[in-house]
Gaussian input, Z-matrix of N, CA and C with variables (Angstrom, degrees):
# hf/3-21g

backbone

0 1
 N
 C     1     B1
 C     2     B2     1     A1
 N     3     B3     2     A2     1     D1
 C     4     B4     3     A3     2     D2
 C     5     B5     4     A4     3     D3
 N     6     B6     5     A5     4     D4
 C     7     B7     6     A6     5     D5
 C     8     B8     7     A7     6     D6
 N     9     B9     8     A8     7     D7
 C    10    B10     9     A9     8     D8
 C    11    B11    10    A10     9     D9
 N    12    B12    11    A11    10    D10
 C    13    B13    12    A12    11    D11
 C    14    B14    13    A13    12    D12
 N    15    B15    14    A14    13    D13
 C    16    B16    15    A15    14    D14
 C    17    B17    16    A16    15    D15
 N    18    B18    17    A17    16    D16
 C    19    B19    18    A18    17    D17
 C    20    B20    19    A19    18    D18
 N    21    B21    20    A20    19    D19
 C    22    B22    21    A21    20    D20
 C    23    B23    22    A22    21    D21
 N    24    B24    23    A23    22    D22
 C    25    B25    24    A24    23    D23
 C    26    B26    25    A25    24    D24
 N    27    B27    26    A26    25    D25
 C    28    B28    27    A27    26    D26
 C    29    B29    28    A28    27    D27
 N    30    B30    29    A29    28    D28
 C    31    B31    30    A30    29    D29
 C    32    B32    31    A31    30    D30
 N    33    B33    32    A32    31    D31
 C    34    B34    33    A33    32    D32
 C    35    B35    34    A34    33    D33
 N    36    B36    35    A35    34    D34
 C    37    B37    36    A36    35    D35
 C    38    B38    37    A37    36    D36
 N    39    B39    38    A38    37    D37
 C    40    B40    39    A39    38    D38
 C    41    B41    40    A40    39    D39
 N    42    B42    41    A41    40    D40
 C    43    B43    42    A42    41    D41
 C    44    B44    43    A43    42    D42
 N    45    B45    44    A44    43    D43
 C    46    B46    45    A45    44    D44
 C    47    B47    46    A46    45    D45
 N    48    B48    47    A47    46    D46
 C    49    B49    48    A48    47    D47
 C    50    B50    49    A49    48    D48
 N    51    B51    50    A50    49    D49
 C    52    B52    51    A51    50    D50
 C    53    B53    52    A52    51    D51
 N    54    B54    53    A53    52    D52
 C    55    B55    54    A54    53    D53
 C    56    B56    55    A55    54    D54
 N    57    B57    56    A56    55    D55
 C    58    B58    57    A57    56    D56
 C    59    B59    58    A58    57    D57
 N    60    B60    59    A59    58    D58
 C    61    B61    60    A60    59    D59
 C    62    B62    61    A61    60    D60
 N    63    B63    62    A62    61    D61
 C    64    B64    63    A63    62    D62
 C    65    B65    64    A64    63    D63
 N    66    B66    65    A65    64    D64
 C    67    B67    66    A66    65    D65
 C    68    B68    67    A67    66    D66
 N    69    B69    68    A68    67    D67
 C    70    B70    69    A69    68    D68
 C    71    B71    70    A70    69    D69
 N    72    B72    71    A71    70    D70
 C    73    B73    72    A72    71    D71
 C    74    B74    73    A73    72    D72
 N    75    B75    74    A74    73    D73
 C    76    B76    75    A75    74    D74
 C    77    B77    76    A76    75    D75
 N    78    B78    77    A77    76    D76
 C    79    B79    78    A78    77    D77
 C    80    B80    79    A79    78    D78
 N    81    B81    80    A80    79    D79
 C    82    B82    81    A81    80    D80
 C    83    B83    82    A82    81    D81
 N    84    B84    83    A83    82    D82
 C    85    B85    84    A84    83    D83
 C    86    B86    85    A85    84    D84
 N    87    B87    86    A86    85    D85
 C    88    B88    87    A87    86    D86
 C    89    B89    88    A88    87    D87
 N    90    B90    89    A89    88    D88
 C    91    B91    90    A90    89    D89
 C    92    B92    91    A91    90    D90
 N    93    B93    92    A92    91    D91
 C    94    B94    93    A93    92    D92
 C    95    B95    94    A94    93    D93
 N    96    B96    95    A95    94    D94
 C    97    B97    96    A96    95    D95
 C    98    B98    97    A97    96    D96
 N    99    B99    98    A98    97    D97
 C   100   B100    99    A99    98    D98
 C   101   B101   100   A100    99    D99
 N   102   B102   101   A101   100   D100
 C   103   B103   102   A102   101   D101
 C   104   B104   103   A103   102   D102
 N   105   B105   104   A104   103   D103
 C   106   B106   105   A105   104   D104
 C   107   B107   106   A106   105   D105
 N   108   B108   107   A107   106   D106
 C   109   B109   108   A108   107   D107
 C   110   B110   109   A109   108   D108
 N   111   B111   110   A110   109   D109
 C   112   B112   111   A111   110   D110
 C   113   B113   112   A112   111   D111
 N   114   B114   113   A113   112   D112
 C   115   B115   114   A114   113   D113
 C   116   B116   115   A115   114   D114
 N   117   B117   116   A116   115   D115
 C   118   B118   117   A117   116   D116
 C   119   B119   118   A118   117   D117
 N   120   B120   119   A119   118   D118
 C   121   B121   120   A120   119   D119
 C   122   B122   121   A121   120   D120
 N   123   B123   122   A122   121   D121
 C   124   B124   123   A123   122   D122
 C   125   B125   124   A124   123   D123
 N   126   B126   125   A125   124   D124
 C   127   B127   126   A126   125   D125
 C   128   B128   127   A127   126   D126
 N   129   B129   128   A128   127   D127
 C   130   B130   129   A129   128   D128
 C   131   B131   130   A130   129   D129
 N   132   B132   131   A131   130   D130
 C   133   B133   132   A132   131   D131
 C   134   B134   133   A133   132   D132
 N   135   B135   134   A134   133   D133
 C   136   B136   135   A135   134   D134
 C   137   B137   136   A136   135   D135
 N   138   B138   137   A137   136   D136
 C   139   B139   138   A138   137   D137
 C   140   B140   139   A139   138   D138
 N   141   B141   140   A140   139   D139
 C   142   B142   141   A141   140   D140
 C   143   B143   142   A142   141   D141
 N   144   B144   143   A143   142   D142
 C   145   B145   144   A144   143   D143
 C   146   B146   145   A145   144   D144
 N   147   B147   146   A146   145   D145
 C   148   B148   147   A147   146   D146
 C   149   B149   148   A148   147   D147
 N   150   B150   149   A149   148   D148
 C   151   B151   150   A150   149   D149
 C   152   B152   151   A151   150   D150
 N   153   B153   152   A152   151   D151
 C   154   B154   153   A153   152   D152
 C   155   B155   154   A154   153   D153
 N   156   B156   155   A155   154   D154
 C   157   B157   156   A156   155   D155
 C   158   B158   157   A157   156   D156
 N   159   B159   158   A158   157   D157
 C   160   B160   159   A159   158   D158
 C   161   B161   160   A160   159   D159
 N   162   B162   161   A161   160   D160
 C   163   B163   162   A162   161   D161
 C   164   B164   163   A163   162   D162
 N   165   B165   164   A164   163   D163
 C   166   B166   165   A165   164   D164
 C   167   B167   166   A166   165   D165
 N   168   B168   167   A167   166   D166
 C   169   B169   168   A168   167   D167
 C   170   B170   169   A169   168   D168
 N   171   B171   170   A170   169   D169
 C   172   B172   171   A171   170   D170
 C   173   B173   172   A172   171   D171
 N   174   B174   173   A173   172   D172
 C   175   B175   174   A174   173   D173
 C   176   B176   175   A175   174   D174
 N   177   B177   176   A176   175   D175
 C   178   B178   177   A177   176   D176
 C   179   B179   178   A178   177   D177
 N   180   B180   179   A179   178   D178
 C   181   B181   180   A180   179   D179
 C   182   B182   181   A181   180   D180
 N   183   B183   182   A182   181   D181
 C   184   B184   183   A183   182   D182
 C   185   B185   184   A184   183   D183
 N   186   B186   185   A185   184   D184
 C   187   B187   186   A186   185   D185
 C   188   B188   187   A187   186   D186
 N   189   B189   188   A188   187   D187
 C   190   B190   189   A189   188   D188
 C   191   B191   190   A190   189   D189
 N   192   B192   191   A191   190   D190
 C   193   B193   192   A192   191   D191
 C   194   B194   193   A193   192   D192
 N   195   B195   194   A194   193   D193
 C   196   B196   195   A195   194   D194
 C   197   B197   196   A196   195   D195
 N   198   B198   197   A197   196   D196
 C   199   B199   198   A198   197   D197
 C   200   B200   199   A199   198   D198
 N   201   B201   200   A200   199   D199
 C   202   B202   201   A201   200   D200
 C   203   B203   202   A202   201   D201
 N   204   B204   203   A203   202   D202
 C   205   B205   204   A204   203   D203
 C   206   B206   205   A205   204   D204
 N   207   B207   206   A206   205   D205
 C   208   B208   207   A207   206   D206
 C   209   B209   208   A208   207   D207
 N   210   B210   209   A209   208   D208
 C   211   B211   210   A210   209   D209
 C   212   B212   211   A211   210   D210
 N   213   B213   212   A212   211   D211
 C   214   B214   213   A213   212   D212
 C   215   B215   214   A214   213   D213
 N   216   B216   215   A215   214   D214
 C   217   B217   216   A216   215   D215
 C   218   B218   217   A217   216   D216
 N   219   B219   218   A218   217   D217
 C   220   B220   219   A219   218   D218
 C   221   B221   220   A220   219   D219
 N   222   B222   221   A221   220   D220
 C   223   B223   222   A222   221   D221
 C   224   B224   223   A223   222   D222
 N   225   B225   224   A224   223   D223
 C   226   B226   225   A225   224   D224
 C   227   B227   226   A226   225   D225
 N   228   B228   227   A227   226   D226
 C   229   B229   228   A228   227   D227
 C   230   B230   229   A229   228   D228
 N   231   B231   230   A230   229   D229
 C   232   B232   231   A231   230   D230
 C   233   B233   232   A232   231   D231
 N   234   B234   233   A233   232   D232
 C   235   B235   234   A234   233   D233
 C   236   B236   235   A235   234   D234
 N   237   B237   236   A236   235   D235
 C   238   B238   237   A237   236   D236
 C   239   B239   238   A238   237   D237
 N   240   B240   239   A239   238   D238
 C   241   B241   240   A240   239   D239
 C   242   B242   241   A241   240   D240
 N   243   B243   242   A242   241   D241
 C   244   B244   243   A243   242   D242
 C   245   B245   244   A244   243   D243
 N   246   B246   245   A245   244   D244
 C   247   B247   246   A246   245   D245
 C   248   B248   247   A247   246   D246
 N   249   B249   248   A248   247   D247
 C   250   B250   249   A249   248   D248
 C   251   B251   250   A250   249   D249
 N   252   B252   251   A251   250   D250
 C   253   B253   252   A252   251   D251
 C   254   B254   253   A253   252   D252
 N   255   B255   254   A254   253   D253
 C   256   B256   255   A255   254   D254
 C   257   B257   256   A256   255   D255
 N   258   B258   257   A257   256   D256
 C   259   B259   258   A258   257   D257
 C   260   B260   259   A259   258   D258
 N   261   B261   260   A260   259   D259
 C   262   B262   261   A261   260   D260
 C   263   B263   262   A262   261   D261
 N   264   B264   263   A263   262   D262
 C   265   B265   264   A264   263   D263
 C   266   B266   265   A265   264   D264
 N   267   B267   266   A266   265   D265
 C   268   B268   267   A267   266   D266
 C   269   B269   268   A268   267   D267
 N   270   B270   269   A269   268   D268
 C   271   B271   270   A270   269   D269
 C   272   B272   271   A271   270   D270
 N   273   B273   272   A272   271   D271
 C   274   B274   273   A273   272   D272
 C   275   B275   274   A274   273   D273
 N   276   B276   275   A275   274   D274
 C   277   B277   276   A276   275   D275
 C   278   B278   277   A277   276   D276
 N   279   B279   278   A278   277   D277
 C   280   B280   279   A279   278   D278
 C   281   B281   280   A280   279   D279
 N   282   B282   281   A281   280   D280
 C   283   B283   282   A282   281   D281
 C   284   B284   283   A283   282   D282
 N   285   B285   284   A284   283   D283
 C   286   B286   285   A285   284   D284
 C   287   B287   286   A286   285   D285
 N   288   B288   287   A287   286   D286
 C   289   B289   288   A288   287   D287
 C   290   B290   289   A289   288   D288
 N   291   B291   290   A290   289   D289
 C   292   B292   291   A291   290   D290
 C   293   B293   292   A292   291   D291
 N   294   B294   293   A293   292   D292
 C   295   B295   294   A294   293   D293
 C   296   B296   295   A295   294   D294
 N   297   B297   296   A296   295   D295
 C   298   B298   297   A297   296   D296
 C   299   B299   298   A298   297   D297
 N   300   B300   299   A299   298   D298
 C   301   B301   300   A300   299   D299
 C   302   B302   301   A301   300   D300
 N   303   B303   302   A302   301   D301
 C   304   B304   303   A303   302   D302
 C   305   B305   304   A304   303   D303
 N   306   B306   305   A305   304   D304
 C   307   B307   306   A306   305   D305
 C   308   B308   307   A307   306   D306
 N   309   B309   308   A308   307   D307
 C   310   B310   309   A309   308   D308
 C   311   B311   310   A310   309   D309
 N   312   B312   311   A311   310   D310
 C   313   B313   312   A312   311   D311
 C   314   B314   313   A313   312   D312
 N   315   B315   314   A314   313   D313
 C   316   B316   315   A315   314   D314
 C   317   B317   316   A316   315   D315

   B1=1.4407
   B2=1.5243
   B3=1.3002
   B4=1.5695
   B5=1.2430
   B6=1.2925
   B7=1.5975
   B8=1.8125
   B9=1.6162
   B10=1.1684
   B11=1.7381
   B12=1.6014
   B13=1.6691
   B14=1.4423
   B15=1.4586
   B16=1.5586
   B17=1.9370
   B18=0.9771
   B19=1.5539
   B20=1.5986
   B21=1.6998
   B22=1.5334
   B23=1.4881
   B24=1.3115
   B25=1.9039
   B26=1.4499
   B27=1.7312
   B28=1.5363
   B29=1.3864
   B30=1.1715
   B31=1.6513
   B32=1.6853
   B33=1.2617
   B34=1.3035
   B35=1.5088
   B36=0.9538
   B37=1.8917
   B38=1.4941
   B39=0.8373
   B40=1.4860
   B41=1.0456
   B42=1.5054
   B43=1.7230
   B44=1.8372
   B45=1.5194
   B46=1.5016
   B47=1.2960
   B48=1.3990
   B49=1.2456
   B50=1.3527
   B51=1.0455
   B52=1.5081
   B53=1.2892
   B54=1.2155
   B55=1.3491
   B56=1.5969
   B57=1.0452
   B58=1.8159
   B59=1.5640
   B60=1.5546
   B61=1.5154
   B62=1.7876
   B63=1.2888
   B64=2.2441
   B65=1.8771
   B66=0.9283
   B67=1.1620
   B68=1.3162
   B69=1.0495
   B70=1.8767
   B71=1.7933
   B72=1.5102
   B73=1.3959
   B74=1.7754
   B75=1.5321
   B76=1.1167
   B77=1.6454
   B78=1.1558
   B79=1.3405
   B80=1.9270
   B81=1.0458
   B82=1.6309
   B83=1.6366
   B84=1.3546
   B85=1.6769
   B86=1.8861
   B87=1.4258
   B88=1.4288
   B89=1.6846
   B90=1.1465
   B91=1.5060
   B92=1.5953
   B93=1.3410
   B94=1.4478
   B95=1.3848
   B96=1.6778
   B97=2.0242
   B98=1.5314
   B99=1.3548
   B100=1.6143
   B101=1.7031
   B102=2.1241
   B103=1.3658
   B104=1.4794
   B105=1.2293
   B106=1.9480
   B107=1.4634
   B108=0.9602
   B109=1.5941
   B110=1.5557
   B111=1.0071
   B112=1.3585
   B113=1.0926
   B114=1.2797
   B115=1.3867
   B116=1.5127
   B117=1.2211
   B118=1.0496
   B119=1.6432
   B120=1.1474
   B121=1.5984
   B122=1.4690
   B123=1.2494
   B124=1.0363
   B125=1.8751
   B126=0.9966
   B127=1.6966
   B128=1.3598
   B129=1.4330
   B130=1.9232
   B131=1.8111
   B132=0.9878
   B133=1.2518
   B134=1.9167
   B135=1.0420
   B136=1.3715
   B137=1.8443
   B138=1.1841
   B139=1.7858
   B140=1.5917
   B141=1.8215
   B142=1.1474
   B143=1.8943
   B144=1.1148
   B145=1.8162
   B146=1.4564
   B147=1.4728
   B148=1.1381
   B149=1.8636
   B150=1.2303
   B151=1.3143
   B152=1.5446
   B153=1.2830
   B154=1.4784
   B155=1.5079
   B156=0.8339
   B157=1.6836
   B158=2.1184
   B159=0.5576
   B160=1.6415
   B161=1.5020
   B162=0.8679
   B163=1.7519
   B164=1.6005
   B165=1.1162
   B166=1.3692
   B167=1.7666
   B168=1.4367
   B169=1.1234
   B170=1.4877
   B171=1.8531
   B172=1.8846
   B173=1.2238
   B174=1.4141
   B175=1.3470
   B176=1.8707
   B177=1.1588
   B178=1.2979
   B179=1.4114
   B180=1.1096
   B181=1.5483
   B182=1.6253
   B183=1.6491
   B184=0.9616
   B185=1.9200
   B186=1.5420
   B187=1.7888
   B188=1.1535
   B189=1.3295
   B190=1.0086
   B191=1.3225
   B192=1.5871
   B193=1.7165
   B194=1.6200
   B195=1.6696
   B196=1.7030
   B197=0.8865
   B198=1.5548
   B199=1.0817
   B200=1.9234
   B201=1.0798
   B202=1.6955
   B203=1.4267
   B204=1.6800
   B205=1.1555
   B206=1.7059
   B207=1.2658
   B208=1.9074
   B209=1.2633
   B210=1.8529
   B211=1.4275
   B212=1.5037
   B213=1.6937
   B214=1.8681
   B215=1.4787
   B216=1.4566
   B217=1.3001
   B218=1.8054
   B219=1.7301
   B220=1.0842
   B221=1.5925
   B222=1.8100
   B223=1.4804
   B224=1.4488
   B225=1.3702
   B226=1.1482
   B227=1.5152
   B228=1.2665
   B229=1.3948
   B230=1.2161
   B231=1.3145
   B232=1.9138
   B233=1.0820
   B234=1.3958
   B235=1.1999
   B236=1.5078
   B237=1.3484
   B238=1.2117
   B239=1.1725
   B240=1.8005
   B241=1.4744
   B242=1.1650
   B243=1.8738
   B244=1.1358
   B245=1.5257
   B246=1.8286
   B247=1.0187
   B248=1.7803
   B249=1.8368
   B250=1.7445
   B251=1.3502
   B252=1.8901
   B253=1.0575
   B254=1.4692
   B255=1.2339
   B256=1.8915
   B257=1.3101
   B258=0.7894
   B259=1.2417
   B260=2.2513
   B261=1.0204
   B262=1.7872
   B263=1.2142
   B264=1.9852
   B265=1.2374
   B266=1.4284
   B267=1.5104
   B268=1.1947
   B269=1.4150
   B270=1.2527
   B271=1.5714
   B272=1.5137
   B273=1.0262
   B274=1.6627
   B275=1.6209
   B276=1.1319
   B277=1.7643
   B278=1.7833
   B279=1.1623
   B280=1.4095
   B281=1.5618
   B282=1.1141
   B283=1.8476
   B284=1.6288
   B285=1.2797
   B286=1.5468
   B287=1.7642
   B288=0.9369
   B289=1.6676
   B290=1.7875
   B291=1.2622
   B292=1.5624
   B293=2.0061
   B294=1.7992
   B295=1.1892
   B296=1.7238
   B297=1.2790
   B298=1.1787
   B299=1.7256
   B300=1.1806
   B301=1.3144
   B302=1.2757
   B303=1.7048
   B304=2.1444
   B305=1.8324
   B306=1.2506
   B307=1.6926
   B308=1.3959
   B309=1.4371
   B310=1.7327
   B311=1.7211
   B312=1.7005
   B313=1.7314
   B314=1.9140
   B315=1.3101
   B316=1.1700
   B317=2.0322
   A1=109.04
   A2=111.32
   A3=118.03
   A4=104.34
   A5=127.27
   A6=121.02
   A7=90.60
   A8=108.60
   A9=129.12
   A10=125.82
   A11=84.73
   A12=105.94
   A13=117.25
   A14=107.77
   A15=112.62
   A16=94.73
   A17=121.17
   A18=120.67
   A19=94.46
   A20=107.35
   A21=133.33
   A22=96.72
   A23=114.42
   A24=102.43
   A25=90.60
   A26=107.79
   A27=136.46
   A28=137.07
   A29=94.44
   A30=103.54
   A31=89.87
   A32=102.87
   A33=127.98
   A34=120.90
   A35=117.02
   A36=136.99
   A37=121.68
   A38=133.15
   A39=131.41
   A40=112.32
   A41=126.65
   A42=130.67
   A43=123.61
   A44=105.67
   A45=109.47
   A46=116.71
   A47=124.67
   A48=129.21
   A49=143.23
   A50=159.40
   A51=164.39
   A52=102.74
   A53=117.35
   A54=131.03
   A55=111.58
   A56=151.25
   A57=144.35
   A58=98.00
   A59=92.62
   A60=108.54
   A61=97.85
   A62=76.99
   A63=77.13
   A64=111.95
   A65=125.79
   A66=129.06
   A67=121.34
   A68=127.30
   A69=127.67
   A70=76.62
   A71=91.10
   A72=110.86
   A73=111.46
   A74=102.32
   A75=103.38
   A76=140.01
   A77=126.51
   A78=137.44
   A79=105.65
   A80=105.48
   A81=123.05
   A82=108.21
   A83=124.16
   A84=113.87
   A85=104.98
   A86=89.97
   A87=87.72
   A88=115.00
   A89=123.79
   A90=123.78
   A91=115.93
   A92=107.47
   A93=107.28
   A94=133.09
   A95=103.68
   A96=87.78
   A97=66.32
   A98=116.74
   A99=134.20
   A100=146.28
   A101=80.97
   A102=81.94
   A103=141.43
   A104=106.41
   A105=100.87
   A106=106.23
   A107=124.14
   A108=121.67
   A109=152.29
   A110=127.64
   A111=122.38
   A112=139.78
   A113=145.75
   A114=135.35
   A115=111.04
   A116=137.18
   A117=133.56
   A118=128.89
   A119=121.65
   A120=122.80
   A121=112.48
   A122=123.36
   A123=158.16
   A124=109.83
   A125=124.76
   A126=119.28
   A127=120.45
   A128=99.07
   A129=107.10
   A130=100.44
   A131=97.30
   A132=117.14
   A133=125.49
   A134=120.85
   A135=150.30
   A136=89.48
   A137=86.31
   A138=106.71
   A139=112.56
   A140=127.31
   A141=89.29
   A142=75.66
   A143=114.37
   A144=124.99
   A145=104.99
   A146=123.89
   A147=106.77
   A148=141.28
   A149=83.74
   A150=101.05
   A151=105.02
   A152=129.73
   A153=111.64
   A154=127.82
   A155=130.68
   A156=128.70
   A157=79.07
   A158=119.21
   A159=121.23
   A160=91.26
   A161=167.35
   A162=169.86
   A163=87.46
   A164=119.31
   A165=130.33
   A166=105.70
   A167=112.56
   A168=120.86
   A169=123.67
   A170=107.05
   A171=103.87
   A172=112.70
   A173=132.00
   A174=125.05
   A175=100.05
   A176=111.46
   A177=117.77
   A178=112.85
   A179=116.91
   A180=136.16
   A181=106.80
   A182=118.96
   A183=138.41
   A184=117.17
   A185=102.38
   A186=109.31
   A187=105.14
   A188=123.58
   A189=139.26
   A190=151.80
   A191=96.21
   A192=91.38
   A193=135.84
   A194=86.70
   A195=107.18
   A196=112.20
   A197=150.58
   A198=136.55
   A199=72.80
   A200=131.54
   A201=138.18
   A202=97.72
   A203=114.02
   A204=93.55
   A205=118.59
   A206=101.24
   A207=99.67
   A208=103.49
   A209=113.31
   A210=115.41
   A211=100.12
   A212=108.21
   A213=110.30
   A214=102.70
   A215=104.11
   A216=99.98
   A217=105.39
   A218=109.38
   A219=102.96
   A220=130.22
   A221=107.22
   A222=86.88
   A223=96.51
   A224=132.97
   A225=152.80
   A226=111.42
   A227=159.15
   A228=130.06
   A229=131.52
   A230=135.43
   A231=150.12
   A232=69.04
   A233=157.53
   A234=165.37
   A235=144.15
   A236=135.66
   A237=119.38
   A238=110.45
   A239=137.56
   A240=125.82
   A241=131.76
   A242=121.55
   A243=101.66
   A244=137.35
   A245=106.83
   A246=117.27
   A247=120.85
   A248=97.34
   A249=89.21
   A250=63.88
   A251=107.64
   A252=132.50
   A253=109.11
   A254=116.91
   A255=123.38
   A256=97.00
   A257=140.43
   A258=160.45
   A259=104.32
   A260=99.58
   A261=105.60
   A262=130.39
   A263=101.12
   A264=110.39
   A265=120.01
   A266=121.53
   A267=151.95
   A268=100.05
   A269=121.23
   A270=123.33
   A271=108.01
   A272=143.43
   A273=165.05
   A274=87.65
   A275=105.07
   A276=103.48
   A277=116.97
   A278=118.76
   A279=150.61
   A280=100.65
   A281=111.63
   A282=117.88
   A283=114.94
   A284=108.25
   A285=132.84
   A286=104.38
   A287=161.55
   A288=156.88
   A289=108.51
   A290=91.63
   A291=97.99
   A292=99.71
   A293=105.64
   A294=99.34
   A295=105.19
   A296=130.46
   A297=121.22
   A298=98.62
   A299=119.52
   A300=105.05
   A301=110.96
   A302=105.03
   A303=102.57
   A304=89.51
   A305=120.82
   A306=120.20
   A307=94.54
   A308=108.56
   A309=128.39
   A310=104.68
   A311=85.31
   A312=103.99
   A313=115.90
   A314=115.37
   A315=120.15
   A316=115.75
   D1=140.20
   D2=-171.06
   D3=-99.19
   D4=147.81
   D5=168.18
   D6=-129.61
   D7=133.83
   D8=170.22
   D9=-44.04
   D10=-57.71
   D11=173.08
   D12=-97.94
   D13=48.61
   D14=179.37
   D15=-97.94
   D16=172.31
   D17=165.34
   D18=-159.35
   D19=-174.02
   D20=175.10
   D21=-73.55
   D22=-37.36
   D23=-149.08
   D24=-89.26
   D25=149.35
   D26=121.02
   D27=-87.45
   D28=156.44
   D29=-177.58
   D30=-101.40
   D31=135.40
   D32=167.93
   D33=-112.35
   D34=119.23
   D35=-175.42
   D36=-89.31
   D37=116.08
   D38=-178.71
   D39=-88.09
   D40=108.66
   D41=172.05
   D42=-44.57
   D43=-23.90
   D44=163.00
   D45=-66.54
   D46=129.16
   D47=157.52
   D48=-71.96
   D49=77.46
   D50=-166.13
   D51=-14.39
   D52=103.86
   D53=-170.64
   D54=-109.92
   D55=157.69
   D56=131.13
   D57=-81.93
   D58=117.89
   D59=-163.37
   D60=-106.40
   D61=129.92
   D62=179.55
   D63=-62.04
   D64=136.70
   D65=170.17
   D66=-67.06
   D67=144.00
   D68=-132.52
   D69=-128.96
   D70=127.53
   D71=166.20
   D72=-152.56
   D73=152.82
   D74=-177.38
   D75=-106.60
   D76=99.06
   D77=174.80
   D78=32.84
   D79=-53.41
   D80=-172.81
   D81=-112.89
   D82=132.18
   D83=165.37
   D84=-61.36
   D85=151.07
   D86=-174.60
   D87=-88.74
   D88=164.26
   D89=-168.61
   D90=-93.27
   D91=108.09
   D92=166.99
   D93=-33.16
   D94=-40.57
   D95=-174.02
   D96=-140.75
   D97=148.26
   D98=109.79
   D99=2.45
   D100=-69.19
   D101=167.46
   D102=-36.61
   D103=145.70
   D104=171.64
   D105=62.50
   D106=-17.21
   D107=162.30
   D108=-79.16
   D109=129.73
   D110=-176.86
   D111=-68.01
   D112=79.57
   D113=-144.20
   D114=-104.94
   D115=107.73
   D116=-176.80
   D117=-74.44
   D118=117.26
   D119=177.61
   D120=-79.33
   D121=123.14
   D122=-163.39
   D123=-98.35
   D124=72.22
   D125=-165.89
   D126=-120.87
   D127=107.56
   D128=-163.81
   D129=-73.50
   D130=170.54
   D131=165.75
   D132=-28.71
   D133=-60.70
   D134=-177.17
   D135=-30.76
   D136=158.82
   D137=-174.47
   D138=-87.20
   D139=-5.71
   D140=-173.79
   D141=-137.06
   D142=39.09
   D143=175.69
   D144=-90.26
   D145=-27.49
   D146=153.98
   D147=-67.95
   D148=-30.10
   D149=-174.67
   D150=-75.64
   D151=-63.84
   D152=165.08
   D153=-50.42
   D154=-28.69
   D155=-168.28
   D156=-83.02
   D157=-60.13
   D158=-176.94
   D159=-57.44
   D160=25.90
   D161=142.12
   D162=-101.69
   D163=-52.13
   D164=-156.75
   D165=-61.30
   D166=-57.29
   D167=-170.59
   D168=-84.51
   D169=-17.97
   D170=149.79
   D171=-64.95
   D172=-38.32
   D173=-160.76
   D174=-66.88
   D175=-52.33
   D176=-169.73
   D177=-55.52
   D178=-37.39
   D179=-171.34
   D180=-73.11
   D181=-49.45
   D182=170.21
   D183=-60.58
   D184=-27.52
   D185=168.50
   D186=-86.96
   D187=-37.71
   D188=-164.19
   D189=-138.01
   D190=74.12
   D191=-147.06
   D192=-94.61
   D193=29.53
   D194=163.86
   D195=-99.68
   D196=21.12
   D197=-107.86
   D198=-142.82
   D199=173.46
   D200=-178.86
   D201=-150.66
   D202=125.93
   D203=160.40
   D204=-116.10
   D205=-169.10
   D206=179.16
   D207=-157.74
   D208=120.94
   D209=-173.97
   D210=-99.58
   D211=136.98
   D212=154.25
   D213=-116.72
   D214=131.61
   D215=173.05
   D216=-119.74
   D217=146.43
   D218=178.45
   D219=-47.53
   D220=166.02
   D221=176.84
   D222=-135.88
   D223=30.22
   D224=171.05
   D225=-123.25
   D226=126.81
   D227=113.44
   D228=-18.98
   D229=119.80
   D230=146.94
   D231=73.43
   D232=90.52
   D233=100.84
   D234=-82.44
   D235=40.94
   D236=-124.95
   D237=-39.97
   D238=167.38
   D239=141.95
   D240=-50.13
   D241=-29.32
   D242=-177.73
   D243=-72.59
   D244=-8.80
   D245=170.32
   D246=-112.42
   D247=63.88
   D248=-173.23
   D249=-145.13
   D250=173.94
   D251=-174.53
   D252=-75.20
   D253=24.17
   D254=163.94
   D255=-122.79
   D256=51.16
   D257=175.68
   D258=-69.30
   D259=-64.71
   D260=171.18
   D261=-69.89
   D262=-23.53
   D263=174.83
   D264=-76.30
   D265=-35.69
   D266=171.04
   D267=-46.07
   D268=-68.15
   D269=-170.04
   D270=-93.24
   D271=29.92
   D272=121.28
   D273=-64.98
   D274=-89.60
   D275=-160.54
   D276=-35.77
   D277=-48.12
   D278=168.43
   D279=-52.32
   D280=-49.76
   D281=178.29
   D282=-62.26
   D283=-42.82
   D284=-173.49
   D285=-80.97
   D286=18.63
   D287=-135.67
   D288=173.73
   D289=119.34
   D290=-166.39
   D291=-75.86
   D292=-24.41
   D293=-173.79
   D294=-149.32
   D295=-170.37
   D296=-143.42
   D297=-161.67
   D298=89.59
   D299=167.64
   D300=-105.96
   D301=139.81
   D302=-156.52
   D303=-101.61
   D304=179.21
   D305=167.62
   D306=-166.62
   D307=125.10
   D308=179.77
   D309=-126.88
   D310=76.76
   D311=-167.45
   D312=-76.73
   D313=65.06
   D314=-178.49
   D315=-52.36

């Protein structure tokens, strides 16, 4: 059966809705250069969080080779630090580090 008003095209719908979307900003202004800076690695528990932040910290070193770094690694599983008995040490470490790269190496 033929239909007259059949054609090639569809209309296609987008499941997102037209939103006014809040503008995404971050807790801290972010840092222009690296250099001379301390960036702290952040490394949870998980089996392969070492291994990236260690990818993580030649590369940086290699852009940037004033750059200092400083690892905390959890001492809980799915625990945050701020609520384990390193609790002061955590926010010392956090106090000391101009920046923070985290890795949740599943």
């Amino acid at each position: 059966m033929s239909d007259n008003n059949s054609s090639n095209e569809y209309e296609v719908l987008s499941p997102w809705a037209e939103a006014d979307p809040v503008k995404l900003r971050g807790i801290c202004p972010r840092l222009t250069d690296l250099a001379g800076k301390k960036i702290g690695l952040f490394c949870n528990s998980k089996r392969a969080a070492k291994l990236m932040l260690t990818a993580v910290e030649k590369q940086l070193k290699n852009r940037f080779p004033s750059t200092v770094t400083s690892w905390y690694e959890f001492t809980l599983p799915n625990v945050p630090e701020i609520e384990t008995v390193n609790k002061v040490k955590f926010m010392e470490w956090v106090k000391g580090v101009d920046a923070v790269v985290g890795a949740v190496g599943d």
